[in-house]
C-alpha positions as CSV (number, residue, x, y, z in Angstrom):
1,X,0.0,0.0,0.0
2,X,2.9,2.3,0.9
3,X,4.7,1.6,-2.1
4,X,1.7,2.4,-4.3
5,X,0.7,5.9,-2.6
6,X,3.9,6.8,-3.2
7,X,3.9,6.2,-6.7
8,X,0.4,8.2,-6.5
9,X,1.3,11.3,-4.2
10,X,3.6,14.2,-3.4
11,X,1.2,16.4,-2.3
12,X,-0.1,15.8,0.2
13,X,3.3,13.7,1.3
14,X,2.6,9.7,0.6
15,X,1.9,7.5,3.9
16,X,4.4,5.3,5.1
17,X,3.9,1.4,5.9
18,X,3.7,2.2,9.9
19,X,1.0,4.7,9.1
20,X,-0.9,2.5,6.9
21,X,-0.7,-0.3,10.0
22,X,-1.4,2.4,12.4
23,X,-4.9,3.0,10.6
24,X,-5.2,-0.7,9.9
25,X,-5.4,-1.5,13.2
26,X,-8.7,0.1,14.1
27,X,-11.8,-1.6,13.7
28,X,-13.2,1.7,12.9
29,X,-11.3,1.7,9.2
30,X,-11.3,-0.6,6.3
31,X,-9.1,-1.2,3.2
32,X,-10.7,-2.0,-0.2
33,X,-7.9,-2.7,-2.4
34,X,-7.8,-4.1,-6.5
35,X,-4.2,-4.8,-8.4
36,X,-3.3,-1.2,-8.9
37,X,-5.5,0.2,-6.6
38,X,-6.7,1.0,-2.6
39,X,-9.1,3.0,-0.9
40,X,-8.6,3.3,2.6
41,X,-11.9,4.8,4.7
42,X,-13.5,5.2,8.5
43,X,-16.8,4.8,9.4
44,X,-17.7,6.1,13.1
45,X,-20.7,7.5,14.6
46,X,-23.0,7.3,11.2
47,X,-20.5,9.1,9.4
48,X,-17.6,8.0,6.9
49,X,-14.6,9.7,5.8
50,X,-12.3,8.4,2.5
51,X,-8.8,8.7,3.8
52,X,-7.4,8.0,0.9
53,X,-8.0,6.2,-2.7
54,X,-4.7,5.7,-4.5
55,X,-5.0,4.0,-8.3
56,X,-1.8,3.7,-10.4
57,X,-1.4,6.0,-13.2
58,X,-1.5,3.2,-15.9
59,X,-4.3,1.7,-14.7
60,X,-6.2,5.2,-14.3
61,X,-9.6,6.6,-16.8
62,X,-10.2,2.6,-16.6
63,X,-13.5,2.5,-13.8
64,X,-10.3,1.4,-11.0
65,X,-11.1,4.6,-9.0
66,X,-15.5,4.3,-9.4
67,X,-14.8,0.7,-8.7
68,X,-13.5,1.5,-5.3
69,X,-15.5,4.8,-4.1
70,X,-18.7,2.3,-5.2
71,X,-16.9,-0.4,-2.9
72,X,-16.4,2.8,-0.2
73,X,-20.0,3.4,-0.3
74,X,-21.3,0.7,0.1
75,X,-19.0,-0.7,2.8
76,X,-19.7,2.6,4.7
77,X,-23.3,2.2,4.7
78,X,-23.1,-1.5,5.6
79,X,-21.2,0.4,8.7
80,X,-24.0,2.4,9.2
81,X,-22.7,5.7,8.2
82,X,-25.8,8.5,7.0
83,X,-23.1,10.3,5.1
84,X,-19.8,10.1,3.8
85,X,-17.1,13.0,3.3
86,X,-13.6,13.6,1.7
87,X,-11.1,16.3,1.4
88,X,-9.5,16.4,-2.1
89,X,-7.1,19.1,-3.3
90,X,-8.7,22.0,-5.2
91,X,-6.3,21.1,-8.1
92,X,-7.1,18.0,-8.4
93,X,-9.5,17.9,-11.2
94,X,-9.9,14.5,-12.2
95,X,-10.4,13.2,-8.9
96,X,-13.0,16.4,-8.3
97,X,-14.9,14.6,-11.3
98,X,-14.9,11.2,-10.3
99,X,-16.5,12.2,-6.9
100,X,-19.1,14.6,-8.5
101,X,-20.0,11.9,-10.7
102,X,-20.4,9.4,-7.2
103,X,-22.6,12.3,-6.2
104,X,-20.3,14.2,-3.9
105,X,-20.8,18.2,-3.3
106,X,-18.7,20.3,-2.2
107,X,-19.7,22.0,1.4
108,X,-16.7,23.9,2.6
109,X,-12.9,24.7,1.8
110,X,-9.5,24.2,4.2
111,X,-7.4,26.8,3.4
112,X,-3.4,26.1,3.2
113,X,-4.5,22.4,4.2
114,X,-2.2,20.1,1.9
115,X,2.2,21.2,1.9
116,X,4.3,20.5,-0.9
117,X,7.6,19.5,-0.5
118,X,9.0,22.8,-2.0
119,X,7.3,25.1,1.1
120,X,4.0,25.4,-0.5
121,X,0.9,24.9,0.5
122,X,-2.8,24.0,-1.2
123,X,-6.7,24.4,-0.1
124,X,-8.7,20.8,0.2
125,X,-12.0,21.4,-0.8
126,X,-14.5,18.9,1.6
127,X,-16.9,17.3,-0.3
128,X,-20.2,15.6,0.8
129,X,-22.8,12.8,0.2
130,X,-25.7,11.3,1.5
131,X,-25.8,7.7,2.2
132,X,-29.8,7.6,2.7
133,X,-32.0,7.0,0.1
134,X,-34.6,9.7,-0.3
135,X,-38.2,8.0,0.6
């Protein structure tokens, strides 16, 4: 897992293996990985949080990535969660796509949140969803 967020991230900074175990270890979070791929996620108190979601970049515009928030979604509502919620850099445009297209919205901004190597620094927009179905 390590090996592949590394491969997928500089900013924000990749996990390590000890943080990934760290996580691991609570029964609050779950993995849902594919060859190429892993999605790392929390469900606590009706609410679930993507972590992370990681897909190699030859393996990407391929359904890897919709393959695993589908997987998050559902494994999150399985836990209970009402609603589900992700930070995602604001430059990040093709994962801001993916999760508009899973129904996310954004609901707020974290200024300065995500540091580059180099000393600077990027906003996370948070985005939303609803795990309920409407009646």
């Amino acid at each position: 897992m390590a090996r592949l967020h590394a491969a997928c991230f500089t900013t924000p900074r990749p996990w390590t293996e000890a943080e990934f175990a760290d996580l691991l270890s609570s029964p609050l979070c779950f993995a849902l990985t594919e060859d190429g791929g892993l999605l790392l996620g929390r469900a606590v108190a009706g609410e679930a949080e993507l972590l992370t979601i990681a897909v190699a970049q030859a393996l990407r515009r391929n359904g890897l990535g919709r393959r695993l928030m589908q997987g998050f979604l559902d494994e999150a509502a399985a836990r209970g969660a009402d609603s589900a919620f992700l930070e995602v850099a604001a430059s990040n445009l093709a994962a801001q796509a993916l999760y508009h297209a899973m129904g996310f919205a954004e609901a707020g901004r974290r200024r300065g949140y995500y540091h580059s190597p180099a000393g600077g620094s990027e906003d996370a927009l948070i985005l939303v969803r609803s795990l309920t179905k409407p009646s």
